[in-house]
Residue, then its C-alpha position, 0 to 999 in steps of 0.5 A: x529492491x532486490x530480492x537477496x536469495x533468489x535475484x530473478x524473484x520478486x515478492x508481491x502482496x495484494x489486498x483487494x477492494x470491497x466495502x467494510x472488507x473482513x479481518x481476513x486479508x490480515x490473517x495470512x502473514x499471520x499464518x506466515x508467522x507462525x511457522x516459527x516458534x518466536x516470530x519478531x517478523x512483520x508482513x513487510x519482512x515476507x514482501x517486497x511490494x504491498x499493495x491494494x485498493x479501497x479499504x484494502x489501500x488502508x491495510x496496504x498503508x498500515x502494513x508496509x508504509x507503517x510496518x505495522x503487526x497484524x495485530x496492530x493492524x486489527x486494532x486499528x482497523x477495528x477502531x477506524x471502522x467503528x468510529x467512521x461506519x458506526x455512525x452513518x447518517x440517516x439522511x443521504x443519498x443513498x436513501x433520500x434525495x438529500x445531497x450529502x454522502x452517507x457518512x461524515x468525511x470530515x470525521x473519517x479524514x480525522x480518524x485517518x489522520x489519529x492513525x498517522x499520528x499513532x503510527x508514525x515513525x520516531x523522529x518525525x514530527x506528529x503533524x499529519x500533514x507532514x507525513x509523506x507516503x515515500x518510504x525509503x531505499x531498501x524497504x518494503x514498497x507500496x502501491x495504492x490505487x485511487x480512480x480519476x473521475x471527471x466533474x460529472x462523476x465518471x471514472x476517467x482512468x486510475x491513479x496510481x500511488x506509489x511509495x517510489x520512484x519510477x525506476x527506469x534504469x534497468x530497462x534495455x535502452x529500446x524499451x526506455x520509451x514505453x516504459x516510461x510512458x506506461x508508468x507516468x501515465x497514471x502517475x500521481x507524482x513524486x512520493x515525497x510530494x504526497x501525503x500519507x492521507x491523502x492516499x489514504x482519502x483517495x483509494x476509500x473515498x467511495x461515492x455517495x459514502x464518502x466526499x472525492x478529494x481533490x488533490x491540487x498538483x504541480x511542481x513540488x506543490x501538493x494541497x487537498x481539499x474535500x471538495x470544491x465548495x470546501x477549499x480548505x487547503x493544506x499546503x506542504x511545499x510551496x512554489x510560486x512558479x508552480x502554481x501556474x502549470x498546477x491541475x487539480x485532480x477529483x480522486x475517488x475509490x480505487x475499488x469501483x471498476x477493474x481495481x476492485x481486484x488490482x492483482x493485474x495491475x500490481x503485477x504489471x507494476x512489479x514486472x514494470x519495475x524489473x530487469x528484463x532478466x529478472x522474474x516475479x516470486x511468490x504473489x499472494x493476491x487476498x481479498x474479500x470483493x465478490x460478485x453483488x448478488x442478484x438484484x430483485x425489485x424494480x426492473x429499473x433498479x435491476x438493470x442499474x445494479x447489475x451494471x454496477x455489479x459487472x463493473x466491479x466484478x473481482x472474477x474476471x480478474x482473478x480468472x485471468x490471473x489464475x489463467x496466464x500463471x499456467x503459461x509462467x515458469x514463475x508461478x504466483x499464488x492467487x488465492x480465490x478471491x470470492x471465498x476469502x469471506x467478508x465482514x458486516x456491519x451491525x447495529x453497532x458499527x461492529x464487524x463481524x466476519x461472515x464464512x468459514x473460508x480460512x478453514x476449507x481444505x483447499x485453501x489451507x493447503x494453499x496457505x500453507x503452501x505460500x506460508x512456506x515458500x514465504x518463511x523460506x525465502x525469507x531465511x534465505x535472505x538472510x544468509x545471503x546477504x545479511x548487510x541488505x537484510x538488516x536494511x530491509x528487515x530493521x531500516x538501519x542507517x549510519x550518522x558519521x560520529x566521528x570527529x572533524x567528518x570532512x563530510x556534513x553529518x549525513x544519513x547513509x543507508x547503504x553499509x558498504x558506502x558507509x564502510x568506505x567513508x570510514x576508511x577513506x575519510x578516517x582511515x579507519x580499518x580492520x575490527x575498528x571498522x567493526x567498532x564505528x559501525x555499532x556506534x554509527x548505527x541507527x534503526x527504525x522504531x516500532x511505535x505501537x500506538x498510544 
């Protein structure tokens, strides 16, 4: 989707890795919001792509894939937490050589799957299976990371998820090849064949805490299993002369290596999906993944963990970020990773957020900064071109109500297309075109849960 006021800029959102992460990386559209006296604004009004790993992948389903508040996210969040990380299990890998994982994945894909239900848009079926990850022309994106691993355990390259088609019909034909090989390369299929939660299973299945999913692809057939002594599939589209070219894939956190911090890759996504005149806007890279502090203990268990720390380290990342936006005429805003604080976890499953980062000087200025370039942008594009801003902002569509429609009743997203219908097909014009329109008009419905 375009970006309406400025045509070379795009927005762009990240939400980092890190395990139970903090309430902080909801707190910024937050501030975005309250720059204006009465906010009706969503997160996903301010962004034209979310995106994140991990836990971070979940807050990037609920806020643009649901559309969700920030406070509505909060809530869920909350309760997703307490009711999956509340009740670990007191013998597992981690602490014994028992060979379960920490907590129960069975209870966290019915958790994630209550959530679905809850947040659903009106007028799809509340079966959790059915709920696809595509979202629509015209709205708000999102790209989750999950990692491949191979059968014994090691990561062989990430996933990407993404709420969209690959679009290649912008790019110069000589750059047609490599675009197109970048993009599929760690694609995991067309939108509308995966499932919302299997998204969200794949970027938080952590090792030892969580089962990897497996994910069964091939032609239009999509199936998960927890894993491969527990074939329970759930098969949403079926095709018989699929099943012999399907593979299945081990899909486990997104957060475990590089994409603990996945401001790179969200960016080179982004640019990916642009005409070669057209640049990235305003990118706000949050998160709450820091370096794992020094290990102590034995030399063994020393040299073990602080391998894992290099591996999932957020700093390289942001460092390169924070690096190459001085060589940009187009400059993101990467906001310091290590300090945006974290959450722990109690006795009781709840969280409770660690610093007092949102307050320092340095990082209300930058807030406050985004926050206004943000609100800016989006009050722009609203005068700009008001047609593409209701789609964007409210997901309006028309269904053709008038009689003897030589068309079957079809859902048109695009109002200049509808327009045209109306006066080819019904001759109607002028203030009545106005009229059908309001008759004609649908949007989408926030459902804040039950």
């Amino acid at each position: 989707m375009e970006y309406i006021a400025i045509e070379e800029n795009k927005r762009g959102s990240t939400v980092g890795g890190g395990r139970v992460t903090s309430f902080y990386p909801c707190g910024e559209p937050q501030d975005v919001s309250q720059l204006d006296s009465y906010c009706p604004f969503l997160p996903c009004h301010y962004f034209d792509y979310i995106a994140g790993t991990s836990t971070g992948g979940l807050i990037s389903i609920m806020l643009g894939r649901f559309r969700m508040t920030v406070d509505d996210c909060i809530d869920e969040y909350k309760h997703l937490a307490g009711d999956v990380f509340g009740h670990p299990r007191y013998l597992h890998y981690m602490n014994s050589f028992i060979p379960r994982c920490k907590y129960s994945t069975e209870n966290f894909e019915a958790v994630i799957k209550e959530v679905i239900v809850r947040r659903v848009e009106d007028g799809v079926k509340h079966n959790p299976q059915n709920v696809r990850f595509e979202t629509e022309p015209g709205l708000c994106r999102v790209f989750v990371i999950a990692s491949k691993t191979e059968s014994d355990g090691t990561v062989d390259e990430h996933r990407f998820f993404r709420s969209y088609d690959i679009n290649t019909r912008r790019r110069p034909r000589s750059e047609l090849a490599s675009f197109a090989a970048k993009s599929q390369a760690k694609h995991s299929g067309s939108p509308g064949d995966v499932c919302v939660w299997h998204v969200a299973r794949a970027t938080t299945a952590a090792p030892m805490y969580f089962k990897p999913l497996e994910l069964t692809t091939g032609g239009n057939e999509r199936r998960a299993t927890t894993d491969s002594s527990n074939h329970r599939p759930s098969a949403l589209r079926s095709n018989n002369t699929a099943k012999q070219s399907s593979q299945v894939e081990q899909l486990e956190d997104g957060g475990f290596g590089a994409a603990n911090n996945p401001s790179k890759e969200v960016f080179d996504e982004v640019k990916r999906h642009l005409p070669s005149n057209m640049e990235v806007g305003t990118f706000v890279s949050i998160g709450t993944a820091r370096p794992m502090e020094r290990p102590t203990g034995p030399k063994l268990y020393h040299v073990i963990r602080r391998g894992i720390a290099r591996l999932s380290n957020p700093e390289p990342t942001h460092y390169h970020m924070e690096r190459s936006r001085e060589r940009r005429q187009s400059v993101p805003l990467v906001l310091p990773l290590q300090r945006a604080g974290r959450a722990r976890e109690d006795q009781n499953g709840r969280l409770e957020a660690e610093g007092d980062c949102a307050a320092k000087p340095e990082m209300v200025r930058r807030m406050q900064k985004c926050a206004k370039e943000l609100v800016a942008a989006r009050r722009a594009r609203t005068v700009a071109n008001i047609a593409k801003w209701k789609r964007f902002a409210l997901g309006t569509y028309f269904y053709c109500g008038e009689d003897n429609c030589p068309d079957e009743v079809q859902r048109e997203i695009e109002e200049v297309k509808f327009r045209a219908h109306l006066e080819k097909e019904h001759g109607i014009i002028g203030a009545e075109v106005e009229a059908a329109l309001r008759r004609s008009e649908g949007q989408w419905v926030y459902r804040r849960g039950c």
